[in-house]
C-alpha positions as CSV (number, residue, x, y, z in Angstrom):
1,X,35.9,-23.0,-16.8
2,X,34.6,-22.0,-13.6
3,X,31.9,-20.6,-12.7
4,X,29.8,-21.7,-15.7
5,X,27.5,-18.7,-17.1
6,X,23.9,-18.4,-16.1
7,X,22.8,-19.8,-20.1
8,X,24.4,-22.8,-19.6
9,X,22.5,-23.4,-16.2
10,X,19.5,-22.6,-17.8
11,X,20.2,-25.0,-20.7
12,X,21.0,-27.9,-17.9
13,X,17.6,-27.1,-16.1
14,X,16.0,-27.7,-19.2
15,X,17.9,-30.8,-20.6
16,X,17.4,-32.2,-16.7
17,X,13.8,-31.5,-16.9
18,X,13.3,-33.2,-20.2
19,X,15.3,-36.6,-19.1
20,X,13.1,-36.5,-16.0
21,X,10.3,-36.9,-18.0
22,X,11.7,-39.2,-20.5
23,X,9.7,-42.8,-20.0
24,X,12.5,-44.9,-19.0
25,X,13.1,-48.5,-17.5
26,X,12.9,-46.5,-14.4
27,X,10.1,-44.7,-14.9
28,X,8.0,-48.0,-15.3
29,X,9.4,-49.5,-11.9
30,X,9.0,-46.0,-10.0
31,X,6.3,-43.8,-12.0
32,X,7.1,-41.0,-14.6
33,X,7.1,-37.2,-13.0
34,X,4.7,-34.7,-14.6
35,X,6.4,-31.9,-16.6
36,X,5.9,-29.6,-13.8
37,X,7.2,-31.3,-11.1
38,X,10.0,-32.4,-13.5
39,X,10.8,-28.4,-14.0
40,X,10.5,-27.8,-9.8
41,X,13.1,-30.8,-9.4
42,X,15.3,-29.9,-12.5
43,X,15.9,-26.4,-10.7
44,X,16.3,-27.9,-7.5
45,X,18.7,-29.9,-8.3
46,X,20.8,-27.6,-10.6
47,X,21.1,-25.3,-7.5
48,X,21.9,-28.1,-4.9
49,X,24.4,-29.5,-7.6
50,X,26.1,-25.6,-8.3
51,X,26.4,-24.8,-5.2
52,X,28.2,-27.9,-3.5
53,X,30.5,-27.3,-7.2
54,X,30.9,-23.6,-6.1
55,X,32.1,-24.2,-2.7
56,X,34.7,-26.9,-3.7
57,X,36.1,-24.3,-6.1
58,X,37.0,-21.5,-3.6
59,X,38.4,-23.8,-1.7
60,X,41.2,-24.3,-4.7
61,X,41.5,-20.9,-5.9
62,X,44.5,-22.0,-7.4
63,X,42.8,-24.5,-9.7
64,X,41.2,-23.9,-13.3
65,X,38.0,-25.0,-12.4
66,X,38.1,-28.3,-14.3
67,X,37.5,-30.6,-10.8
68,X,34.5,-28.2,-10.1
69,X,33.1,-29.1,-13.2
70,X,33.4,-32.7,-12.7
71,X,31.9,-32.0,-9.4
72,X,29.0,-30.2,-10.9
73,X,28.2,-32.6,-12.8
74,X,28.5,-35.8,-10.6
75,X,26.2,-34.0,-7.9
76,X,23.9,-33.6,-11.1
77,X,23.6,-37.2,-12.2
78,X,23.2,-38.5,-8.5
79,X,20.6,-36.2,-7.7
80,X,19.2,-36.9,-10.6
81,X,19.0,-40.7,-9.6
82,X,17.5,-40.1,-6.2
83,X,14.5,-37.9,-8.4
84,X,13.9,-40.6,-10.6
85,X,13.9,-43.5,-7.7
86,X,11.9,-41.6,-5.2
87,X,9.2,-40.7,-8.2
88,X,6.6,-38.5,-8.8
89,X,5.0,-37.0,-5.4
90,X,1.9,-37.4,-4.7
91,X,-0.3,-34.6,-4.2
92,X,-0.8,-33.6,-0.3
93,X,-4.2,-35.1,1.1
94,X,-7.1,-32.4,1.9
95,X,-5.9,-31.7,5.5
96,X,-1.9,-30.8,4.3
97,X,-3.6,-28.9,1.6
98,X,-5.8,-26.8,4.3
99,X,-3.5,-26.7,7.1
100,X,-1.4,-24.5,4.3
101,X,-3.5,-21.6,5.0
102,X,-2.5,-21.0,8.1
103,X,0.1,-18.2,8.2
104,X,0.7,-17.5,12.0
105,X,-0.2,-20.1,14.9
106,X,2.1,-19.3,17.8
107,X,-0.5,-19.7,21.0
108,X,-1.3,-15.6,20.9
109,X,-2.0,-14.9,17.5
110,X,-4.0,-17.2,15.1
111,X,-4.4,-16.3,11.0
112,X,-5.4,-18.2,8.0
113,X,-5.1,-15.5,5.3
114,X,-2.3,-17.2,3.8
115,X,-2.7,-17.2,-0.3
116,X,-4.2,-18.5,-2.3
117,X,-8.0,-17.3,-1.0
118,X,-9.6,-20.3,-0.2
119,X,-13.6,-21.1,0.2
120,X,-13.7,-23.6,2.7
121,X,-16.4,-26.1,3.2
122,X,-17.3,-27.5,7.1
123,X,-14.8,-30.0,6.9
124,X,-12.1,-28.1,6.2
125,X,-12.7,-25.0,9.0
126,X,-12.5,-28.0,11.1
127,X,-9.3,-28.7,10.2
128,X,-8.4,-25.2,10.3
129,X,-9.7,-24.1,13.8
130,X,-9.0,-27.1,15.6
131,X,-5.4,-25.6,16.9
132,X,-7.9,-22.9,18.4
133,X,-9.1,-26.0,20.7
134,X,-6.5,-27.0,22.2
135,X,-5.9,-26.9,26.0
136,X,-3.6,-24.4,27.0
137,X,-3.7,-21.8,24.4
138,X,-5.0,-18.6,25.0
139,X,-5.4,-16.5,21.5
140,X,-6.0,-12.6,22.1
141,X,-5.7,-12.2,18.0
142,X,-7.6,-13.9,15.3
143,X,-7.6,-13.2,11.6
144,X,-10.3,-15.4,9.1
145,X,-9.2,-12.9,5.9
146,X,-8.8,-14.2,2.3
147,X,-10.9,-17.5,3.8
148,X,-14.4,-17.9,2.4
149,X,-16.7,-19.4,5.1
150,X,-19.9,-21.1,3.8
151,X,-22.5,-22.1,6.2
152,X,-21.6,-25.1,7.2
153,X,-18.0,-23.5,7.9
154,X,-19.6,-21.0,10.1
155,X,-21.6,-23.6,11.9
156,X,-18.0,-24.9,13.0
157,X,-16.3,-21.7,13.4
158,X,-19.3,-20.4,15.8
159,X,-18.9,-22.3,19.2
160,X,-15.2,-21.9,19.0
161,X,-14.9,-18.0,18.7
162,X,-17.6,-18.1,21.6
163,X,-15.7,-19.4,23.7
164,X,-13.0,-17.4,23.3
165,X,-14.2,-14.2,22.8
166,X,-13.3,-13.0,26.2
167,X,-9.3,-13.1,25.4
168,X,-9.8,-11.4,22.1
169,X,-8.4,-8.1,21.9
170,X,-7.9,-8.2,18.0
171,X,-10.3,-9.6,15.5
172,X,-9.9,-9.4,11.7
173,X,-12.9,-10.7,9.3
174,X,-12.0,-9.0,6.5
175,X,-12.9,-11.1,3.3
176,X,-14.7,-13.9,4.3
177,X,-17.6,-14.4,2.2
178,X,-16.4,-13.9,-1.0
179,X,-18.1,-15.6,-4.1
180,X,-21.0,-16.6,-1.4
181,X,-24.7,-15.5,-2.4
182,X,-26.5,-13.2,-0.4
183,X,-28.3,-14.9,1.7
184,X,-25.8,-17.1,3.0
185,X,-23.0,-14.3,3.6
186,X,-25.5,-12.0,5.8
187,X,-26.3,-15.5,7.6
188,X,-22.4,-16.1,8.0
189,X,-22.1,-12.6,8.8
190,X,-24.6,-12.9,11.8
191,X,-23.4,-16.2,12.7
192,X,-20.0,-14.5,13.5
193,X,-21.0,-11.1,15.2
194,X,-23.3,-13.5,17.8
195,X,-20.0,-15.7,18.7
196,X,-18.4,-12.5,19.2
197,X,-20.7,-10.6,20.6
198,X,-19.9,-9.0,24.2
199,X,-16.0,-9.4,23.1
200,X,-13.7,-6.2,24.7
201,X,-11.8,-5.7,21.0
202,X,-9.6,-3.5,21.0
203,X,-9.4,-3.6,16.8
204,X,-11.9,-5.3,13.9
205,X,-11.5,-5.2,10.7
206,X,-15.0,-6.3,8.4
207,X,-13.3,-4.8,5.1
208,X,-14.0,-6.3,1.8
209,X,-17.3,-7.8,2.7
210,X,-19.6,-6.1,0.4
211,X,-21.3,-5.1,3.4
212,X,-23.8,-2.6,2.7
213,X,-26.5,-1.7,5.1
214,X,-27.6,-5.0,4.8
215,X,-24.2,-6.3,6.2
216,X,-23.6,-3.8,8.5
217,X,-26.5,-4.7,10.4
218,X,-25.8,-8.3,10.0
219,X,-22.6,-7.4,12.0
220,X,-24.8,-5.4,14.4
221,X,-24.9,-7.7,17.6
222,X,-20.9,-7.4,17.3
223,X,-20.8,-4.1,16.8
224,X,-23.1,-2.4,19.8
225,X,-21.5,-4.6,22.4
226,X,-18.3,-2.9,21.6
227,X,-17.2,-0.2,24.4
228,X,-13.6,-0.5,23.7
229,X,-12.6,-0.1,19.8
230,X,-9.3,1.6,19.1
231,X,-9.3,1.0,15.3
232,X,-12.2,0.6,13.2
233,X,-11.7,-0.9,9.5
234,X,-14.7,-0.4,6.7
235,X,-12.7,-0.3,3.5
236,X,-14.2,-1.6,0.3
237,X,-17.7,-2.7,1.7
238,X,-20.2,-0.9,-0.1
239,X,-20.8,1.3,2.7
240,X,-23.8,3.5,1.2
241,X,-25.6,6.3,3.0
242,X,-27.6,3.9,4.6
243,X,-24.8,2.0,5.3
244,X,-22.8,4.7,7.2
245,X,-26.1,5.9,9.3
246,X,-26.2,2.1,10.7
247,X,-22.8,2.6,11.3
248,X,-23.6,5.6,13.3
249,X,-26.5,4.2,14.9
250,X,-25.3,0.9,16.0
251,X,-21.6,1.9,17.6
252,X,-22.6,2.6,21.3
253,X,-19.1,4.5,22.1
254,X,-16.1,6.0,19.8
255,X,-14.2,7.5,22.2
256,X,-11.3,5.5,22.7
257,X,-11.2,5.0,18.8
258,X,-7.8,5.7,17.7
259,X,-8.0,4.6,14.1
260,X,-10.8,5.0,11.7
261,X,-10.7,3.9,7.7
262,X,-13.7,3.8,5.2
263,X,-11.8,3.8,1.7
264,X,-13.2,2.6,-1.5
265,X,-16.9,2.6,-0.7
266,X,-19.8,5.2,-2.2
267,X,-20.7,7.0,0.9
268,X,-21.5,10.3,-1.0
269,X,-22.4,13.9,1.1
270,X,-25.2,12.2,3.5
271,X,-23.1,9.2,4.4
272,X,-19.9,11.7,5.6
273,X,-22.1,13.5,7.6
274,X,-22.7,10.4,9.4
275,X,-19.2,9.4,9.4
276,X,-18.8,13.2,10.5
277,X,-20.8,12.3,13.6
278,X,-19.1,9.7,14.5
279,X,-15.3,11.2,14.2
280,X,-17.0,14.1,16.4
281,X,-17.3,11.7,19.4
282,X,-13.7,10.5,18.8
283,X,-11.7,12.5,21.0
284,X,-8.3,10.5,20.3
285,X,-8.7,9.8,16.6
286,X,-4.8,9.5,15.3
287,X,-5.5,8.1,11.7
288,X,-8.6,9.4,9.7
289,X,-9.1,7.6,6.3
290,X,-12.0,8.6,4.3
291,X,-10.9,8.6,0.7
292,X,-12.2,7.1,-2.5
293,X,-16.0,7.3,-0.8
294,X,-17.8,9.9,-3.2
295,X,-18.1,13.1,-1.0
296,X,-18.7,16.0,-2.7
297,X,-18.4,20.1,-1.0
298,X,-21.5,19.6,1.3
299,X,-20.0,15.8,2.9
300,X,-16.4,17.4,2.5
301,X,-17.4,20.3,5.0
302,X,-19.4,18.3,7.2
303,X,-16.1,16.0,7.8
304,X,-13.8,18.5,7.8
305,X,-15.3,20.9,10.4
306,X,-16.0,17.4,12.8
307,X,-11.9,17.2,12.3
308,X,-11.6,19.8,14.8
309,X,-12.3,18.2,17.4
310,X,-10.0,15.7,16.9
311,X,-6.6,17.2,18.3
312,X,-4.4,14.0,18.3
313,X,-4.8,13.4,14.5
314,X,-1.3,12.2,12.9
315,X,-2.7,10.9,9.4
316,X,-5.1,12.6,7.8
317,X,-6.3,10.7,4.1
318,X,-9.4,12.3,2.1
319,X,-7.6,11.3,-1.1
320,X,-10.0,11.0,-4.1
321,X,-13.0,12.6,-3.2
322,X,-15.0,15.6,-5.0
323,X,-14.5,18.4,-2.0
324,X,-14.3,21.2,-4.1
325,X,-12.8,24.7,-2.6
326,X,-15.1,25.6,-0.3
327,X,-14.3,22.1,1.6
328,X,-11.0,22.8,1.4
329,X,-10.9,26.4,3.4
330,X,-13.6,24.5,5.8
331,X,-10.7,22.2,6.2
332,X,-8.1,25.0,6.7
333,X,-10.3,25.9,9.5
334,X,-9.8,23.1,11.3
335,X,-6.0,22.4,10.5
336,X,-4.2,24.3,13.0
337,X,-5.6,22.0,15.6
338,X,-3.4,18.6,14.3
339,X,-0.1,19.7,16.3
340,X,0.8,16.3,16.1
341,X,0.3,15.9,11.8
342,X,2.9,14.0,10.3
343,X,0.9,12.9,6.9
344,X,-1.7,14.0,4.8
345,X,-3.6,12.9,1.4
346,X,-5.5,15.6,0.0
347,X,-4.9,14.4,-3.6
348,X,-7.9,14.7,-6.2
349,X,-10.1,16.5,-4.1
350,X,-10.5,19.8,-6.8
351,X,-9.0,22.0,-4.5
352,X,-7.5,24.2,-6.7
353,X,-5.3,27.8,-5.8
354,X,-7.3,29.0,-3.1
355,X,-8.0,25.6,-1.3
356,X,-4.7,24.6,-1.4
357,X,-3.1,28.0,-0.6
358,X,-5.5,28.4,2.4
359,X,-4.9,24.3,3.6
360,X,-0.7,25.3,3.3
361,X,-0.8,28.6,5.3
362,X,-3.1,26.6,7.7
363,X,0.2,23.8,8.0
364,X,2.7,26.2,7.8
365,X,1.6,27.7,11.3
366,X,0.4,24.1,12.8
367,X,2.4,20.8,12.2
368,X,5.9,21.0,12.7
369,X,6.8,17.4,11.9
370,X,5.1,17.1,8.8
371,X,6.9,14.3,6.8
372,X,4.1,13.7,4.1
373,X,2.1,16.0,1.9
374,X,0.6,14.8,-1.1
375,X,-1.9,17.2,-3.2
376,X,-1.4,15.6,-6.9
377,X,-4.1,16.0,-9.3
378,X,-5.2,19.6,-7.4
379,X,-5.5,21.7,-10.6
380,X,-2.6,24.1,-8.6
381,X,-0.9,26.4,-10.9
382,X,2.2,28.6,-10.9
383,X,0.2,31.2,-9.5
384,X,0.0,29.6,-6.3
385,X,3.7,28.6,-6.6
386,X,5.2,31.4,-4.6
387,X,2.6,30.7,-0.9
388,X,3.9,26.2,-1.7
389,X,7.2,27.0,-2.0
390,X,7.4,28.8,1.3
391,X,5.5,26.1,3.0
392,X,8.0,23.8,1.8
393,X,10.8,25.4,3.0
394,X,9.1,25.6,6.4
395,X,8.6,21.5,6.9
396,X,12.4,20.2,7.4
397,X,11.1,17.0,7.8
398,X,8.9,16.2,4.7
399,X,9.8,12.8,3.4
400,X,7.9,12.6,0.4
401,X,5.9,15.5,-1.3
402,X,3.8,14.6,-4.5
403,X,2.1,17.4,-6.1
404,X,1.4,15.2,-9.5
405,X,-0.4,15.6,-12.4
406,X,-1.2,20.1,-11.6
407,X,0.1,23.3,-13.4
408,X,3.0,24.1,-11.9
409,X,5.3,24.6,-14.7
410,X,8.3,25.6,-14.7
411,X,8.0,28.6,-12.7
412,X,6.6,26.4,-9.6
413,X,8.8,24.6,-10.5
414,X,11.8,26.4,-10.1
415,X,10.5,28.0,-6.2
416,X,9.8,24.7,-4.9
417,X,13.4,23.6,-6.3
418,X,15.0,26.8,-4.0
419,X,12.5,25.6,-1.6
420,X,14.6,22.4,-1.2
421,X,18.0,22.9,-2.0
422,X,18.9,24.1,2.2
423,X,18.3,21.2,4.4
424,X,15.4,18.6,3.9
425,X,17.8,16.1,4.7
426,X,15.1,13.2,5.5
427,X,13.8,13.8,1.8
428,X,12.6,10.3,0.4
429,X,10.2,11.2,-2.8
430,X,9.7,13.9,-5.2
431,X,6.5,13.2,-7.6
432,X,6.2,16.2,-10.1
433,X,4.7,14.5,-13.0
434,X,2.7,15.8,-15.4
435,X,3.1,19.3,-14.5
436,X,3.9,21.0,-17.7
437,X,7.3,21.0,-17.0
438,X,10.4,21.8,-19.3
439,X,13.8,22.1,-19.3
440,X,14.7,24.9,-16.8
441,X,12.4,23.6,-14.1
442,X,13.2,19.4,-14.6
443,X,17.4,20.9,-14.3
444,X,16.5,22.9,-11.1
445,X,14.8,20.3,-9.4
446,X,17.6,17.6,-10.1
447,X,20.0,20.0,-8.6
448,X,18.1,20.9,-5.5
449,X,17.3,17.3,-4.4
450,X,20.4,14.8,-6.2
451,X,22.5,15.9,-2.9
452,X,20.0,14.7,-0.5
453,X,21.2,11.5,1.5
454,X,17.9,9.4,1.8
455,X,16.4,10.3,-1.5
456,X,14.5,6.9,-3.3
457,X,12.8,9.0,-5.9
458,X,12.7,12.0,-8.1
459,X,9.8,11.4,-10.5
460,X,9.4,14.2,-13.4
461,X,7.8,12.1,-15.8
462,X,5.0,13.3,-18.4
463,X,6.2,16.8,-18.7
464,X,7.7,18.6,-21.7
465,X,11.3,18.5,-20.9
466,X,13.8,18.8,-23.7
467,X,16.4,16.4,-25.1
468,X,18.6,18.4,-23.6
469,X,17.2,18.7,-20.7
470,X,17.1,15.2,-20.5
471,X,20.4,14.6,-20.8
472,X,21.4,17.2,-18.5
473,X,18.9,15.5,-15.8
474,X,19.9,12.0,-16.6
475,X,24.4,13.3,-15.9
476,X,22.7,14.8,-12.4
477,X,22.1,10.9,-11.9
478,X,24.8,9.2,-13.8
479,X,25.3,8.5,-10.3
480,X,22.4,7.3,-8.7
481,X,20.7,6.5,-12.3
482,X,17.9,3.8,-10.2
483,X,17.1,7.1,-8.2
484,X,16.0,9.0,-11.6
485,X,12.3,8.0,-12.3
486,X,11.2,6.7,-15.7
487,X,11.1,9.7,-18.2
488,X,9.2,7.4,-21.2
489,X,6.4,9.7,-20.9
490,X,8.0,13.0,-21.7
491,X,6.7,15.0,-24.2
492,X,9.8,17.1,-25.7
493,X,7.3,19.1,-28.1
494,X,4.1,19.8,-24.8
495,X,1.9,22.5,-26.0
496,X,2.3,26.0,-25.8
497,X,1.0,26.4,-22.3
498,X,1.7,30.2,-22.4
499,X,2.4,31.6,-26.0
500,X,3.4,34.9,-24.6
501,X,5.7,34.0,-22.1
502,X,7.6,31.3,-25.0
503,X,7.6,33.7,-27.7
504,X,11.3,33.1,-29.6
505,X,11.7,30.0,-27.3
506,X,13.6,31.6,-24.4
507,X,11.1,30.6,-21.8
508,X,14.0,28.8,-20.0
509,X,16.6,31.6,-20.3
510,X,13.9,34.2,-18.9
511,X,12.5,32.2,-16.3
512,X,16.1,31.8,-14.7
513,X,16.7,35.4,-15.3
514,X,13.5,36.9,-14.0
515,X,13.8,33.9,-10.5
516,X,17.4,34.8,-9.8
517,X,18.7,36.0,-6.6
518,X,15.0,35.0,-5.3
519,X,15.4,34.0,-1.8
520,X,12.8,31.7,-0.1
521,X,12.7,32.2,4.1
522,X,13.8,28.6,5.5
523,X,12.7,28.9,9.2
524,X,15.0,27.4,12.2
């Protein structure tokens, strides 16, 4: 009888939902819920009720369950009562509803980007930033993100950061003038850099403004009395050519900056050369992010040979960007520098064989404790297969290597498998999707990583893997089946991507044949 099935709780929650909103003698005398409170205090209770049943049943494991049932529903009914007594509640007043917002408040740190995103009127920033007034608090971190500030908001917000800005090491202003029209974000906008100009931060963050050069400059008080910046975040702001050069232009010193990011915005070839000049006076950049941002060959190179002077780098992320080859052997250049690389994004950059063959001979001698490399979408094909799969075999510590969506096959396939089967014991992520791969290669890479203690992931999806190969992959992981990627895109029939090589169909049979014995140098 005991424990009743998940259904029948269900069912309960239901039936208990619909009685609470059943118009009853009660409901007259204490007000009738609404059918979504109802539902919030139907499950409530059900749990409450279930669990004081549960823990009254092991407590008699020797009983059938029947007094737990009793129990269950006893605890129901009375619960029930005290919903239908107390009545519906009323909605919390403006200042409850505000004071929600605030997601950390512990006399150091201070942030109001709790969900949902909130455009707040004067009113309610007082509300808000009263806590920030009080005697004997001293904030050195402050985060306004996912809060729209109007003017009037602003007008509040101003005297406060003012006088605080001399404790404030971290300041994050990330999203706060969403839906606001022009005119009154760049006036927020300048409201905020003059409280905060002449601050020491350490870190700002003005991503997600829709900045352009417009904003940038709005922001410029704020940004030339900053001597001290160790991170530096610009991501999704419409930074435009323009934007980037007032970037350059107003930022009076780089060199402590430690981390710089300007994803998502449409920079293009004349805006990286700016954002090349600044990363050339960044001595101790450790995390470069510059992906998404419309750089084409000329922009690529211009970043890429400023990289070089930047010897502490540990994350490198150009990641979506239209570099081309020759930016990719100016980046080779440059790579031997990053003794201290532990991730890179070079995904979707048109690299193709010879950028990305000159980019892993340029890691193979530099980076020992590589743990990421991700080159998806690279147009790298099985030619290039044999220079990877030695550069593989060369990083012991990769955690997770994605070379999605190229033409590997299963040749490449195959050598980056051997490439993996000794050691790579940290191994978190395999991505080779969509890389024209069938039944030989999706077997051989199963086998090379299925024994590695910390894999997550093997993803193989949208190739042209067999039913039998399938099967065959799927036993591998009988298992550790959650380990197995999704294989819903798998094309069993692929094209002929080499008719020569398939003729008669024994593609698999000579591809072993022709790879066997092949040894692949792991170093020590």
């Amino acid at each position: 009888m005991w424990p009743i099935s998940q259904s029948t709780r269900l069912k309960l929650v239901e039936r208990m939902a619909k009685n609470l909103v059943t118009p009853s003698i009660w409901s007259r005398k204490y007000g009738l819920l609404s059918q979504e409170e109802a539902e919030e205090d139907a499950k409530r209770i059900e749990a409450a009720a279930f669990a004081t049943a549960n823990q009254h049943f092991t407590q008699e494991p020797d009983g059938d369950g029947s007094s737990a049932v009793q129990l269950y529903a006893k605890e129901s009914s009375r619960l029930m009562i005290d919903v239908i007594k107390r009545g519906p509640v009323a909605k919390a007043d403006a200042e409850l509803g505000i004071l929600a917002k605030i997601k950390e408040c512990d006399g150091t740190t201070f942030d109001i980007s709790g969900d949902p995103r909130k455009v707040i009127d004067g009113e309610e920033a007082e509300i808000l930033l009263k806590l920030l007034t009080e005697p004997g608090r001293r904030y050195t971190k402050i985060c306004f993100s996912n809060t729209s500030f109007g003017r009037e908001a602003a007008l509040i917000a101003q005297p406060i950061l003012s006088s605080m800005k001399d404790h404030l090491i971290e300041v994050d202003l990330s999203d706060i003038v969403a839906g606001r029209p022009e005119e009154e974000a760049l006036e927020v906008m300048e409201m905020f850099s003059s409280a905060l100009e002449g601050s020491k931060l350490h870190s700002l963050n003005l991503s997600y403004n829709a900045l352009g050069e417009k904003g940038i400059r709005a922001f410029g008080a704020l940004l030339k009395s900053q001597h001290d910046l160790e991170e530096l975040y610009l991501i999704n702001d419409g930074i435009s050519e323009e934007a980037a050069m007032a970037v350059h232009e107003l930022l009076p010193s780089t060199d402590k900056l430690k981390v710089l990011h300007f994803h998502n915005n449409m920079t293009g070839d004349e805006g990286a050369i700016a954002i090349a000049k600044i990363v050339s006076k960044s001595p101790l950049l450790e995390d470069f992010r510059c992906s998404s941002t419309r750089v084409e060959s000329e922009g690529g190179i211009a970043l890429a040979t400023e990289l070089g002077s930047c010897t502490h780098l540990k994350k490198l992320d150009l990641r979506d960007n239209m570099f081309g080859v020759d930016a990719g052997l100016a980046l080779s250049k440059v790579l031997s520098e990053f003794s201290n690389l532990s991730e890179i994004y070079l995904s979707y950059l048109n690299l193709e064989d010879e950028g990305s063959i000159a980019i892993w001979n340029a890691l193979k001698e530099s980076a020992p404790s590589l743990e990421v490399l991700d080159m998806a979408g690279n147009e790298i094909t099985a030619r290039a297969a044999p220079v990877l799969a030695s550069f593989i075999a060369s990083k012991q510590f990769l955690t997770k290597l994605n070379l999605a969506e190229n033409e590997l096959k299963d040749e490449g396939a195959i050598l980056i498998a051997k490439a993996l089967e000794e050691g790579h014991g940290q191994l978190c992520e395999v991505d080779m999707n969509t890389n024209m791969i069938r039944r030989a290669g999706a077997r051989c890479l199963a086998l090379a990583v299925i024994s590695k203690p910390s894999l997550k992931l093997l993803n193989i999806n949208g190739n042209y893997i067999s039913d039998e190969g399938i099967d065959e992959v799927r036993d591998t992981f009988k298992n550790c089946p959650t380990v197995l990627g999704p294989l819903d895109e798998n094309d069993p029939d692929g094209e002929d991507y080499d008719e020569e090589e398939e003729q008669d169909g024994h593609i698999e049979h000579e591809l072993e044949s022709k790879l066997k014995g092949l040894e692949i140098k792991h170093e020590d």
